[in-house]
Predicted model as a PDB file, atoms N, CA, C, CB and O in Angstrom, pLDDT in the B-factor column:
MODEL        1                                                                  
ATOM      1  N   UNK A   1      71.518  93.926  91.343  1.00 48.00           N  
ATOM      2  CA  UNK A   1      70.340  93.094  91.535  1.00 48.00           C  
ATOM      3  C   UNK A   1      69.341  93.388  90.428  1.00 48.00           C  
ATOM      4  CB  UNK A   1      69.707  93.335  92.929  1.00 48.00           C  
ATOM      5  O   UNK A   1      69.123  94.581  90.216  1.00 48.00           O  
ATOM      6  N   UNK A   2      68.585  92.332  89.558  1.00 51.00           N  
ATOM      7  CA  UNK A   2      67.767  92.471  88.471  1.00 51.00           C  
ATOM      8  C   UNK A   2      66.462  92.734  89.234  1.00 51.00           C  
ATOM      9  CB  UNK A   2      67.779  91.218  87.459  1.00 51.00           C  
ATOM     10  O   UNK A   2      66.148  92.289  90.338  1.00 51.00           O  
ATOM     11  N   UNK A   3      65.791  93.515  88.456  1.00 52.00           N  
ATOM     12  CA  UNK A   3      63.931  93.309  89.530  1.00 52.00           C  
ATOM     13  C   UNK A   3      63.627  91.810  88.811  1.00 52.00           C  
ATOM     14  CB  UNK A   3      62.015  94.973  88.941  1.00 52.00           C  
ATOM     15  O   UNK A   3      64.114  91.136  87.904  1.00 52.00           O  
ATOM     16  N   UNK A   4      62.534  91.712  89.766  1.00 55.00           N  
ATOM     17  CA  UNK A   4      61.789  90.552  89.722  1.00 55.00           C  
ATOM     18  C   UNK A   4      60.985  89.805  88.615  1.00 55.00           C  
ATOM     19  CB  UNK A   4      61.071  90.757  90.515  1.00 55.00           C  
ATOM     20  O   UNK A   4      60.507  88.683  88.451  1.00 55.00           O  
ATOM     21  N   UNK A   5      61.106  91.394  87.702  1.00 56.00           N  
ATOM     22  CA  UNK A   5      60.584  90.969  86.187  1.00 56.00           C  
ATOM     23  C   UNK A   5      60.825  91.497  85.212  1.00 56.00           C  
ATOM     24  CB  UNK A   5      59.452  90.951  85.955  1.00 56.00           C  
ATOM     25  O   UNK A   5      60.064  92.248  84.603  1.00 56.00           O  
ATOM     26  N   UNK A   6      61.803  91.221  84.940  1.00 59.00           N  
ATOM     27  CA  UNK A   6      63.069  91.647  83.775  1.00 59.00           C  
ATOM     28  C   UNK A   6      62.383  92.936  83.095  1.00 59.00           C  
ATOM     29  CB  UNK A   6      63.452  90.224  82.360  1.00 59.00           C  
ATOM     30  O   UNK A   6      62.778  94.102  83.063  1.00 59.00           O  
ATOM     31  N   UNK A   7      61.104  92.277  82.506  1.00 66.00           N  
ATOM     32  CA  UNK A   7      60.781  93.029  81.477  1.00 66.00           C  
ATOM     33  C   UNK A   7      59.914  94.715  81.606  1.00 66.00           C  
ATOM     34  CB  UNK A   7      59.999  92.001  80.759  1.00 66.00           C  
ATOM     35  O   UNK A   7      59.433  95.469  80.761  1.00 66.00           O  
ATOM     36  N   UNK A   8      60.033  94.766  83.016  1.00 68.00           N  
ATOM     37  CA  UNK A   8      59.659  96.218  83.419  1.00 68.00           C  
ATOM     38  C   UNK A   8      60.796  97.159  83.121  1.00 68.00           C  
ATOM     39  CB  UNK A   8      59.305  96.333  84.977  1.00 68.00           C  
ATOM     40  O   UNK A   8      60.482  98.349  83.110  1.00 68.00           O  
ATOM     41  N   UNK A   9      61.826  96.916  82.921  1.00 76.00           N  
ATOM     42  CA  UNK A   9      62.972  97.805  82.070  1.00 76.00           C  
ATOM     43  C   UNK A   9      61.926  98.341  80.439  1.00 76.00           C  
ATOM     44  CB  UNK A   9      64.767  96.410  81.567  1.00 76.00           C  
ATOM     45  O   UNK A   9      62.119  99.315  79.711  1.00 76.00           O  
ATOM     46  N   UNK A  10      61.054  97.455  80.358  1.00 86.00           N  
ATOM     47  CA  UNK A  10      60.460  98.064  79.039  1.00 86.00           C  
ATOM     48  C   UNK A  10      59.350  98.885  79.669  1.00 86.00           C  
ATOM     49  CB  UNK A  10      59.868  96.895  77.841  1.00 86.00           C  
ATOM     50  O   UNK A  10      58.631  99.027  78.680  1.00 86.00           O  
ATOM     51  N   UNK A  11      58.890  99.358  80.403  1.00 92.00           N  
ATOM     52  CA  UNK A  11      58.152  99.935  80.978  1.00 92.00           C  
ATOM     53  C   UNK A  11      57.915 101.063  81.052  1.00 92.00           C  
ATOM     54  CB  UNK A  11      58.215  99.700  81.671  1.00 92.00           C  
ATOM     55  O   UNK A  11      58.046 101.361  82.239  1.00 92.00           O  
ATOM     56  N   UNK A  12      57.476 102.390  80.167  1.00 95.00           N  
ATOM     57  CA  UNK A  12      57.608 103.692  80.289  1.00 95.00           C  
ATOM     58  C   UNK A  12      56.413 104.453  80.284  1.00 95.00           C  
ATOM     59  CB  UNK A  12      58.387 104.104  79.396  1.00 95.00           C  
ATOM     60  O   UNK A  12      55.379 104.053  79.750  1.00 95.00           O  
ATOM     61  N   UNK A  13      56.535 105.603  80.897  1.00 96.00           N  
ATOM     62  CA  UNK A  13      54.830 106.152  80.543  1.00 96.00           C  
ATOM     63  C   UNK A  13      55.173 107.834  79.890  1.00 96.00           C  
ATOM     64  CB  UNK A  13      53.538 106.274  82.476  1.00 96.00           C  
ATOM     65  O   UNK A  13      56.090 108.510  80.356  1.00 96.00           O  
ATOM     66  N   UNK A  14      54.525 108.188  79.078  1.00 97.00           N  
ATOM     67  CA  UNK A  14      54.818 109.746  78.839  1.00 97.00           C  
ATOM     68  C   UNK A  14      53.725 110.466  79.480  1.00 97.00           C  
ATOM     69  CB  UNK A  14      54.893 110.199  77.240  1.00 97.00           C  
ATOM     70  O   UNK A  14      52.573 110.256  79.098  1.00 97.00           O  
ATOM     71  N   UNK A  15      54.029 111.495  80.642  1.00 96.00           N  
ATOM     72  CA  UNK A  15      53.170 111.943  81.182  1.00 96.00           C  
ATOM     73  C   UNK A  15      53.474 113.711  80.914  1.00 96.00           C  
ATOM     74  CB  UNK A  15      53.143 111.280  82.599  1.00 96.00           C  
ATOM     75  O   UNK A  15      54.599 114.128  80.637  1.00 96.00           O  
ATOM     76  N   UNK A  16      52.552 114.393  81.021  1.00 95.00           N  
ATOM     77  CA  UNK A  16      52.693 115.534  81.033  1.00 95.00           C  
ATOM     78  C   UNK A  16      52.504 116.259  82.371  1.00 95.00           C  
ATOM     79  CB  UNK A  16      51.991 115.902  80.132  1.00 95.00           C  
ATOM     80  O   UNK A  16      51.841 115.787  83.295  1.00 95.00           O  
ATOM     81  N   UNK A  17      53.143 117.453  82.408  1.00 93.00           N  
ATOM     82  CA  UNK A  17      53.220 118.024  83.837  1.00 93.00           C  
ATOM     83  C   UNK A  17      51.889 118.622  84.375  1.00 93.00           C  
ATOM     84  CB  UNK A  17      54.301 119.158  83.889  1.00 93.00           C  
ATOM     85  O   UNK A  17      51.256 119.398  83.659  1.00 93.00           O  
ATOM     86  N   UNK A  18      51.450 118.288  85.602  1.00 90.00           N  
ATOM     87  CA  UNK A  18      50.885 119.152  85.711  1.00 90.00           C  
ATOM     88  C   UNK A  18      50.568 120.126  87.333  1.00 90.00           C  
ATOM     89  CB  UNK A  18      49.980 118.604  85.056  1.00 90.00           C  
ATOM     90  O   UNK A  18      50.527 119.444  88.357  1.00 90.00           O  
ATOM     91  N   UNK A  19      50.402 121.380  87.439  1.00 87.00           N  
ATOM     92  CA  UNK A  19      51.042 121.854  88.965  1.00 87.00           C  
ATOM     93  C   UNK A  19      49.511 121.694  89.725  1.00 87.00           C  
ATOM     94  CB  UNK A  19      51.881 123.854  89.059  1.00 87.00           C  
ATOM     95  O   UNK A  19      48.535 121.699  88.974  1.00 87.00           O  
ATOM     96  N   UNK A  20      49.336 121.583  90.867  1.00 84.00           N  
ATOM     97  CA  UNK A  20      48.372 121.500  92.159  1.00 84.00           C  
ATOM     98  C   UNK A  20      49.086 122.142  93.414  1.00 84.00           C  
ATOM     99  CB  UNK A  20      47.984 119.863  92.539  1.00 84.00           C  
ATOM    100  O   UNK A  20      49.718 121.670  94.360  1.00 84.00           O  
ATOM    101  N   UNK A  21      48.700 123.491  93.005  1.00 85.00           N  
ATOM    102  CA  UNK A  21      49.409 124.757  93.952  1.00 85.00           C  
ATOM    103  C   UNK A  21      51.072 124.851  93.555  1.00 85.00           C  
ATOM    104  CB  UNK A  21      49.258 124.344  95.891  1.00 85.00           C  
ATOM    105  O   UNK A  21      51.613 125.288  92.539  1.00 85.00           O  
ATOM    106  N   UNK A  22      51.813 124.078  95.158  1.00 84.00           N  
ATOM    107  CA  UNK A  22      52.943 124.525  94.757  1.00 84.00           C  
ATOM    108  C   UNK A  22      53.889 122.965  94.151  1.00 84.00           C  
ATOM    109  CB  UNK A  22      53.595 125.445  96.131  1.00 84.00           C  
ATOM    110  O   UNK A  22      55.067 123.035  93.800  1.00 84.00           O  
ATOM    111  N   UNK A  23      53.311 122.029  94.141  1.00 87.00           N  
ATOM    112  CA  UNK A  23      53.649 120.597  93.848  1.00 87.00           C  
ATOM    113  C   UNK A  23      53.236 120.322  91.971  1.00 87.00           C  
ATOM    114  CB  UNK A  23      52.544 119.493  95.095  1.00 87.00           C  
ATOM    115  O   UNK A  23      52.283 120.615  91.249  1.00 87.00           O  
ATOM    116  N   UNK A  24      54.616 119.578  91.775  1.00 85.00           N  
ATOM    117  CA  UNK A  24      54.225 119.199  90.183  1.00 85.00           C  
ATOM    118  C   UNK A  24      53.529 117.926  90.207  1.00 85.00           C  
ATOM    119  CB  UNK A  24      55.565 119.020  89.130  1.00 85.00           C  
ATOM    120  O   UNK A  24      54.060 116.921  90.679  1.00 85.00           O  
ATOM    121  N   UNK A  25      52.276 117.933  89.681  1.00 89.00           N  
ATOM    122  CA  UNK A  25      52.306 116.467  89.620  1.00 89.00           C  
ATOM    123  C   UNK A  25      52.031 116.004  88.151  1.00 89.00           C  
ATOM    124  CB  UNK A  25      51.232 115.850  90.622  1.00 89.00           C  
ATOM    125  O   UNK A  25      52.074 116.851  87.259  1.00 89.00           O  
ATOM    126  N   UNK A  26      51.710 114.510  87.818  1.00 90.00           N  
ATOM    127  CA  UNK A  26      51.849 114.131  86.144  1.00 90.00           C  
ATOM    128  C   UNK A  26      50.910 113.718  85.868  1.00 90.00           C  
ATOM    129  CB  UNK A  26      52.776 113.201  85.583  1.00 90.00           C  
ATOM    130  O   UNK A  26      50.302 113.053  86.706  1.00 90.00           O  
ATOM    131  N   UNK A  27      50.414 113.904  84.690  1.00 93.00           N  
ATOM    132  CA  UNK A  27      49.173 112.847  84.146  1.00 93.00           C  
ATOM    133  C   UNK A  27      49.972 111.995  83.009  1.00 93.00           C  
ATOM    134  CB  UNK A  27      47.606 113.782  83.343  1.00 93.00           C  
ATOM    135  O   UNK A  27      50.975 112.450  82.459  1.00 93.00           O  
ATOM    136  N   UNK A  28      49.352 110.537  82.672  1.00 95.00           N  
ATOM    137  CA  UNK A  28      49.550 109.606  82.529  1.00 95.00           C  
ATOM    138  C   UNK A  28      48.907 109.487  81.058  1.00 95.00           C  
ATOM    139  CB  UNK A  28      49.222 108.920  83.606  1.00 95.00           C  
ATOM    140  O   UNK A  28      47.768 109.037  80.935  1.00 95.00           O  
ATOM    141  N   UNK A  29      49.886 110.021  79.617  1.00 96.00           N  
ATOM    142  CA  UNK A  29      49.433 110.274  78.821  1.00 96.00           C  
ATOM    143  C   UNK A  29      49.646 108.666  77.494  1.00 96.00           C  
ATOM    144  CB  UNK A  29      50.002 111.736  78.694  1.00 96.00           C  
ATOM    145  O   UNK A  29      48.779 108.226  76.740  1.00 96.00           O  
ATOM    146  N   UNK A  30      50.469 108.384  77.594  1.00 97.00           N  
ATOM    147  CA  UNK A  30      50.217 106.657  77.069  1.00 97.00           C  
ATOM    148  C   UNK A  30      51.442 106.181  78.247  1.00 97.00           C  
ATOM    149  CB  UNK A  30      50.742 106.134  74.830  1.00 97.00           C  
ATOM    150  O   UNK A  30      52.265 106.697  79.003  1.00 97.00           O  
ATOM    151  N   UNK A  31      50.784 104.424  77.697  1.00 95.00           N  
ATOM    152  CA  UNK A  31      52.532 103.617  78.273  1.00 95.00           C  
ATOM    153  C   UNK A  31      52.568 102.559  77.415  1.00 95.00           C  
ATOM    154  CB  UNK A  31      52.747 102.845  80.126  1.00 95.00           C  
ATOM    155  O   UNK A  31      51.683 101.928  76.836  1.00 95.00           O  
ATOM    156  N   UNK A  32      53.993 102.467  77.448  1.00 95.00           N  
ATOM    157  CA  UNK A  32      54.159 101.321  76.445  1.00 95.00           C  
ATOM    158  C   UNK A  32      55.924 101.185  76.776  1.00 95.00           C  
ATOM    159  CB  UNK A  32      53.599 101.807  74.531  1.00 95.00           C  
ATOM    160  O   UNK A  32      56.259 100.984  77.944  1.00 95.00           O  
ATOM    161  N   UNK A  33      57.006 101.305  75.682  1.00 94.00           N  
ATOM    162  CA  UNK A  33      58.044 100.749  75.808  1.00 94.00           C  
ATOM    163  C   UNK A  33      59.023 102.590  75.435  1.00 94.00           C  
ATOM    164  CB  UNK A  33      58.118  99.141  74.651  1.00 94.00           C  
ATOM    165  O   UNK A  33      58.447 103.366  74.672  1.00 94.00           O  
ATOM    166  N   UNK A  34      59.811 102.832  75.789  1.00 93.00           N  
ATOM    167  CA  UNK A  34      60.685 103.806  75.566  1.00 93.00           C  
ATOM    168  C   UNK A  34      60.294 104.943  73.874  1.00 93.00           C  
ATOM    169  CB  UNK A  34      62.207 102.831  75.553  1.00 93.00           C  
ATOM    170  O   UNK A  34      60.075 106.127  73.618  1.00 93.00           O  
ATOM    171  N   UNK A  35      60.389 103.847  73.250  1.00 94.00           N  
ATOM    172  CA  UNK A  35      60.449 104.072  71.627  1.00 94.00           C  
ATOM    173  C   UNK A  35      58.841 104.459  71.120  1.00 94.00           C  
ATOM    174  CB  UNK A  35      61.054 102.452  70.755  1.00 94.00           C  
ATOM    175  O   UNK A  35      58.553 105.345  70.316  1.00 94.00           O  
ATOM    176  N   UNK A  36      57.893 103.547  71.816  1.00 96.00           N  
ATOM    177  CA  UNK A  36      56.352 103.615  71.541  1.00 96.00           C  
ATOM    178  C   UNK A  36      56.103 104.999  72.083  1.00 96.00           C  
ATOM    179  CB  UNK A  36      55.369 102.379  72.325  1.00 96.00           C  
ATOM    180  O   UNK A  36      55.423 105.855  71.516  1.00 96.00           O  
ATOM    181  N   UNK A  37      56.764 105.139  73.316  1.00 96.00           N  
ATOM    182  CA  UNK A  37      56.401 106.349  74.380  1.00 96.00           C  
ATOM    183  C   UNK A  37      56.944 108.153  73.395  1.00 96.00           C  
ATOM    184  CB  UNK A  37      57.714 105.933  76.280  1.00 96.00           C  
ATOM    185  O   UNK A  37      56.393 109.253  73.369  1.00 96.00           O  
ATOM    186  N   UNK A  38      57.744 107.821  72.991  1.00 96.00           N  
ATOM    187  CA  UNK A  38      58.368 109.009  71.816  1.00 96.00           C  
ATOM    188  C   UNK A  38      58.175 108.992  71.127  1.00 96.00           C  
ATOM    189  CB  UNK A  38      59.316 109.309  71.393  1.00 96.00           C  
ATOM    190  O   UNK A  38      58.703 109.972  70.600  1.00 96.00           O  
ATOM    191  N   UNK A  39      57.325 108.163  70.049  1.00 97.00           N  
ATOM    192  CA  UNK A  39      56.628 107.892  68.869  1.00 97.00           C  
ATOM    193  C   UNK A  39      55.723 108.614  68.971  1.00 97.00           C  
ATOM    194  CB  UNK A  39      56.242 106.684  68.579  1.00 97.00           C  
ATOM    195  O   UNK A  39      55.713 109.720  68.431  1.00 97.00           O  
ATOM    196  N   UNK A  40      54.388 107.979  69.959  1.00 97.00           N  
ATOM    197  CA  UNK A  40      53.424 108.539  70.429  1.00 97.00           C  
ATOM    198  C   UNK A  40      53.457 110.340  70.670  1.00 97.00           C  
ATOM    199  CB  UNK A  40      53.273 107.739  71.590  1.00 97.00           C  
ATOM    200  O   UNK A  40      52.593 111.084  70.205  1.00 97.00           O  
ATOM    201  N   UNK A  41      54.226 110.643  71.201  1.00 97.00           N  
ATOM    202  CA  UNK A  41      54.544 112.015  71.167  1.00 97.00           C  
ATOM    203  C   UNK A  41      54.531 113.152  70.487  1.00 97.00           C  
ATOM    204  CB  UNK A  41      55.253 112.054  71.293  1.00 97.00           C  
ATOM    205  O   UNK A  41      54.052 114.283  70.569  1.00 97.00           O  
ATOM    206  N   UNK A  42      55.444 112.280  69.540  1.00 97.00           N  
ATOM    207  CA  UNK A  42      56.236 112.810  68.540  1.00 97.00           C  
ATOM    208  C   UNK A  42      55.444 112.696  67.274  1.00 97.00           C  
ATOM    209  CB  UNK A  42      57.572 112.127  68.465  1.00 97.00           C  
ATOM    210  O   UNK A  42      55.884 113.401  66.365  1.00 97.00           O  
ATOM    211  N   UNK A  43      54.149 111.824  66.925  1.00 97.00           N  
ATOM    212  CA  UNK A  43      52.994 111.737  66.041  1.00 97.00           C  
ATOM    213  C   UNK A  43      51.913 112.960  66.947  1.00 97.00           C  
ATOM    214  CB  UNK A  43      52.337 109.860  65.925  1.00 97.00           C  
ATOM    215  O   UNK A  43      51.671 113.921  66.217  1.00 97.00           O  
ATOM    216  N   UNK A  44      51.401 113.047  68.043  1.00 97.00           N  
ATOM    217  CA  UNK A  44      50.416 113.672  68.460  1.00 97.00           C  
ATOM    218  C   UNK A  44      50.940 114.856  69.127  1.00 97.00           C  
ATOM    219  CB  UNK A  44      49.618 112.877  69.207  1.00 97.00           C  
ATOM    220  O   UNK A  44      50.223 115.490  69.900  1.00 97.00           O  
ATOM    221  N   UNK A  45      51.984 115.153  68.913  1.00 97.00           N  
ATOM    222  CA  UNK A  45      52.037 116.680  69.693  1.00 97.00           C  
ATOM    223  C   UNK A  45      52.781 117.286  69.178  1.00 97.00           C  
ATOM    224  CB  UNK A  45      52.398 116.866  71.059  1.00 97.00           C  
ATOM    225  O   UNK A  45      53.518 116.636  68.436  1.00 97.00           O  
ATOM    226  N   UNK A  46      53.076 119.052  69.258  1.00 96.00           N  
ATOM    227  CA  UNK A  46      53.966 119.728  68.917  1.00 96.00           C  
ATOM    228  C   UNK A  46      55.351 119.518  69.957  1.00 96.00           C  
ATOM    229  CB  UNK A  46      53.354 121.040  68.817  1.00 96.00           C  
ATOM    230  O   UNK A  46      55.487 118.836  70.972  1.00 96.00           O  
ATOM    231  N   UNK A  47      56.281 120.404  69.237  1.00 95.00           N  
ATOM    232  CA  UNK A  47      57.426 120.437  69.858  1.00 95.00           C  
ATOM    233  C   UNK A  47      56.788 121.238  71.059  1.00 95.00           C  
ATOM    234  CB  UNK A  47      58.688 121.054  69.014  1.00 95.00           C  
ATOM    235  O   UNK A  47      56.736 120.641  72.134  1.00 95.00           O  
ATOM    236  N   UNK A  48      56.278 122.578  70.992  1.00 95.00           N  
ATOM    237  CA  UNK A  48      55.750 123.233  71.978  1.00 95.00           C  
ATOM    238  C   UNK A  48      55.482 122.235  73.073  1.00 95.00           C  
ATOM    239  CB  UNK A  48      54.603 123.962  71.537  1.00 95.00           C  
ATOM    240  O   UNK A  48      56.172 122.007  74.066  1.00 95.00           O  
ATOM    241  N   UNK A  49      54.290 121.657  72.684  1.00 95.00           N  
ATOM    242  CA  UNK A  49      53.467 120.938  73.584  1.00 95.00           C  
ATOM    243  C   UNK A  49      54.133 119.803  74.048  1.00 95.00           C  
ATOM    244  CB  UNK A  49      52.238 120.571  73.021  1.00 95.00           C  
ATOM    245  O   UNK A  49      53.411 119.316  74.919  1.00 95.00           O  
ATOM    246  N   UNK A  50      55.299 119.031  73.887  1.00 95.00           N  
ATOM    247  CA  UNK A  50      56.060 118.353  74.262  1.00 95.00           C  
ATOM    248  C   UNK A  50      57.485 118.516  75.402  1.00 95.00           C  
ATOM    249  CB  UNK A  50      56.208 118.073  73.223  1.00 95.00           C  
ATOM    250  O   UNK A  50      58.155 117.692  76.025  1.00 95.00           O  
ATOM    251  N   UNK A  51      57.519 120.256  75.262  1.00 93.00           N  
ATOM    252  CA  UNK A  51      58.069 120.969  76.353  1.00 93.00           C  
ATOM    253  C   UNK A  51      57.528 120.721  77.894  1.00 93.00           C  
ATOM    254  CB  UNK A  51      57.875 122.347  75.993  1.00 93.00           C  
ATOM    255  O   UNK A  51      58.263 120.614  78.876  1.00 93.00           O  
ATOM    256  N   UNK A  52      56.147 120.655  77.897  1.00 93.00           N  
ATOM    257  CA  UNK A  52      56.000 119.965  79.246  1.00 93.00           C  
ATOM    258  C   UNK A  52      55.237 118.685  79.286  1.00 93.00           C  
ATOM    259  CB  UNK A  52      55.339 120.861  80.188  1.00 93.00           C  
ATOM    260  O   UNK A  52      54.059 118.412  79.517  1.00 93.00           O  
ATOM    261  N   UNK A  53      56.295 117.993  78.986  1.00 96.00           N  
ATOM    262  CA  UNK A  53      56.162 116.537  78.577  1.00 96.00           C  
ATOM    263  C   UNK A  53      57.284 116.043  79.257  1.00 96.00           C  
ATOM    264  CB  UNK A  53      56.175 116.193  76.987  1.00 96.00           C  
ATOM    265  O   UNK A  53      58.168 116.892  79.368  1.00 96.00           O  
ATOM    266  N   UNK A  54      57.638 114.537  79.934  1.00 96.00           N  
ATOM    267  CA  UNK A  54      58.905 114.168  79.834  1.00 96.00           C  
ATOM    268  C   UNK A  54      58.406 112.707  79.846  1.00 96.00           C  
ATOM    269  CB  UNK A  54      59.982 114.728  80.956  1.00 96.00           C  
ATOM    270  O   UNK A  54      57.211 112.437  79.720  1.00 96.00           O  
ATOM    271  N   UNK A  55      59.567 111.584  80.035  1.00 96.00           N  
ATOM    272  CA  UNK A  55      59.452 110.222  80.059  1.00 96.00           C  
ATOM    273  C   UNK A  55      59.617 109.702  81.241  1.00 96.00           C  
ATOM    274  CB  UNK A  55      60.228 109.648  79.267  1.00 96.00           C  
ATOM    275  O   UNK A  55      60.523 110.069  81.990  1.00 96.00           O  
ATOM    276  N   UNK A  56      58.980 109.024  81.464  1.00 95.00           N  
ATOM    277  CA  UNK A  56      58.974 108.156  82.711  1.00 95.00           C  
ATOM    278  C   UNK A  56      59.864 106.791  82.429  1.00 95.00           C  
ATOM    279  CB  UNK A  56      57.354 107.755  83.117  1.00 95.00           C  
ATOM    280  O   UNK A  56      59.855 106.283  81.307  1.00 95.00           O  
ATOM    281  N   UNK A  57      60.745 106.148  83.674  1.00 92.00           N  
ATOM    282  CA  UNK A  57      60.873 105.026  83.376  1.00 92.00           C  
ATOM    283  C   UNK A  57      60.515 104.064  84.606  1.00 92.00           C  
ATOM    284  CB  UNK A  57      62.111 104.939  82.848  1.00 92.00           C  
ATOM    285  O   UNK A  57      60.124 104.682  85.597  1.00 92.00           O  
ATOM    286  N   UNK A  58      60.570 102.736  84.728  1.00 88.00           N  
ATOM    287  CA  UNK A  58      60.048 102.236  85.510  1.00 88.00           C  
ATOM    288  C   UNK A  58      60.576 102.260  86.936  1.00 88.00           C  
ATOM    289  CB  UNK A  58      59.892 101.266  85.037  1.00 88.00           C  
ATOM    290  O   UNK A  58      60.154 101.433  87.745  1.00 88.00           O  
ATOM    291  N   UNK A  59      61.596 103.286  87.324  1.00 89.00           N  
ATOM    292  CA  UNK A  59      61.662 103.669  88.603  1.00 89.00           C  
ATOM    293  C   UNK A  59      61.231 104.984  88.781  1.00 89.00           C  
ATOM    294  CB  UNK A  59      62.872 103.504  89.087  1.00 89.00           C  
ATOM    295  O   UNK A  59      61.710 105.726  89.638  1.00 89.00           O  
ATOM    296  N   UNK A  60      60.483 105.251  88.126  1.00 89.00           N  
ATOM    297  CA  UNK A  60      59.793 107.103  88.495  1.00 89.00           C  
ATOM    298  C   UNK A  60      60.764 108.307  88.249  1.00 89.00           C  
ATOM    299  CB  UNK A  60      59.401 107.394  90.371  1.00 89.00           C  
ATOM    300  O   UNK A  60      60.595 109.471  88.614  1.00 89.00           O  
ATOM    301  N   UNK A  61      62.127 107.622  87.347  1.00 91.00           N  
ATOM    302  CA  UNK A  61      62.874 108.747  86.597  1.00 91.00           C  
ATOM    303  C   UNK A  61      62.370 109.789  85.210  1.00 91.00           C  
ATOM    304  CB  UNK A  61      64.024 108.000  86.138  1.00 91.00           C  
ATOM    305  O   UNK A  61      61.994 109.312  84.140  1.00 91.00           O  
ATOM    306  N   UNK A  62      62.426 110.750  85.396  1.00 92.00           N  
ATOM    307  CA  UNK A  62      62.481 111.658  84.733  1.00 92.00           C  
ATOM    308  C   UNK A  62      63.060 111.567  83.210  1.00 92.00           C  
ATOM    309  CB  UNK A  62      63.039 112.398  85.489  1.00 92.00           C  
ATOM    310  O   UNK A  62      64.286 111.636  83.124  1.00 92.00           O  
ATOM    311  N   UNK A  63      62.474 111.450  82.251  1.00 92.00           N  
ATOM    312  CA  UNK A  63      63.777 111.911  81.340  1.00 92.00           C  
ATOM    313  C   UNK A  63      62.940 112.868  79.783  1.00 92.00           C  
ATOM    314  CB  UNK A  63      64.880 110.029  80.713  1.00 92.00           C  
ATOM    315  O   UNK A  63      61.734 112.904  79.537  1.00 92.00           O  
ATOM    316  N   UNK A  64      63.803 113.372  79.172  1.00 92.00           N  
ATOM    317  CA  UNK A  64      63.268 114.346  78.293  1.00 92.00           C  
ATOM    318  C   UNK A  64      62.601 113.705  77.291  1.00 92.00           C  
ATOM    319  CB  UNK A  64      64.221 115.217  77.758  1.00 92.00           C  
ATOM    320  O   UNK A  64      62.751 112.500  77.083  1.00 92.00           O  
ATOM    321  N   UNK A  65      61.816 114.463  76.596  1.00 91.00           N  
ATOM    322  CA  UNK A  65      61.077 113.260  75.332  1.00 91.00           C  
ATOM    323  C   UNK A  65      62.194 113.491  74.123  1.00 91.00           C  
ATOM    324  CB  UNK A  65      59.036 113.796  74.583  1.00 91.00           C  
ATOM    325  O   UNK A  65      62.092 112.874  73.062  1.00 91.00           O  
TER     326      UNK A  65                                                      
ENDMDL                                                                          
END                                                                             
Protein backbone atom coordinates (compact mmCIF):
# COMPACT_ATOMS: atom_id res chain seq x y z
CA UNK A 1 0.00 0.00 0.00
CA UNK A 2 1.52 3.59 -1.11
CA UNK A 3 0.79 6.46 1.68
CA UNK A 4 -1.45 8.96 0.70
CA UNK A 5 1.28 11.24 -0.50
CA UNK A 6 3.84 9.73 -2.40
CA UNK A 7 6.16 12.31 -1.76
CA UNK A 8 6.67 11.87 2.08
CA UNK A 9 9.15 9.01 1.09
CA UNK A 10 11.24 12.32 0.61
CA UNK A 11 10.73 13.26 3.99
CA UNK A 12 13.64 13.13 6.52
CA UNK A 13 14.71 14.96 9.57
CA UNK A 14 18.34 14.76 11.19
CA UNK A 15 17.83 14.88 14.76
CA UNK A 16 20.25 14.53 17.45
CA UNK A 17 19.88 12.45 20.59
CA UNK A 18 18.93 13.60 23.42
CA UNK A 19 18.31 11.64 27.12
CA UNK A 20 15.36 12.96 29.76
CA UNK A 21 16.32 10.61 32.67
CA UNK A 22 16.03 7.19 31.50
CA UNK A 23 14.21 7.80 27.89
CA UNK A 24 16.08 8.94 24.58
CA UNK A 25 14.45 11.51 23.11
CA UNK A 26 15.42 13.74 19.67
CA UNK A 27 15.71 17.18 18.73
CA UNK A 28 14.82 18.19 15.35
CA UNK A 29 17.99 19.50 13.78
CA UNK A 30 17.01 20.28 9.88
CA UNK A 31 14.42 18.46 7.43
CA UNK A 32 14.48 18.19 4.09
CA UNK A 33 15.08 15.06 1.71
CA UNK A 34 17.62 12.06 2.67
CA UNK A 35 20.68 13.65 0.74
CA UNK A 36 19.91 17.48 2.06
CA UNK A 37 19.61 15.76 5.59
CA UNK A 38 23.52 14.31 5.24
CA UNK A 39 24.74 17.22 3.50
CA UNK A 40 23.59 19.38 6.17
CA UNK A 41 25.48 17.29 8.61
CA UNK A 42 28.17 16.55 7.00
CA UNK A 43 28.89 20.63 6.16
CA UNK A 44 28.04 21.62 9.98
CA UNK A 45 29.32 19.01 12.15
CA UNK A 46 32.15 16.84 13.10
CA UNK A 47 32.38 13.22 12.71
CA UNK A 48 32.43 13.30 16.59
CA UNK A 49 29.43 15.30 16.80
CA UNK A 50 27.56 13.32 14.26
CA UNK A 51 28.00 10.13 16.48
CA UNK A 52 24.92 11.17 18.24
CA UNK A 53 23.18 12.07 15.35
CA UNK A 54 21.05 9.69 13.22
CA UNK A 55 18.36 10.03 10.30
CA UNK A 56 14.97 9.97 10.51
CA UNK A 57 12.66 8.74 7.86
CA UNK A 58 9.13 9.35 7.41
CA UNK A 59 8.00 6.43 9.51
CA UNK A 60 10.10 7.36 12.68
CA UNK A 61 12.99 4.90 11.51
CA UNK A 62 16.24 5.26 12.71
CA UNK A 63 19.09 5.27 10.44
CA UNK A 64 22.88 6.28 10.68
CA UNK A 65 24.07 9.59 9.14
Amino acid sequence: MSPFYPDCYDQWSLCKYTYDGDHKCFDTLFEGTEDECRQYAYDNYSDKEQTDMCLMDWEGREWDV
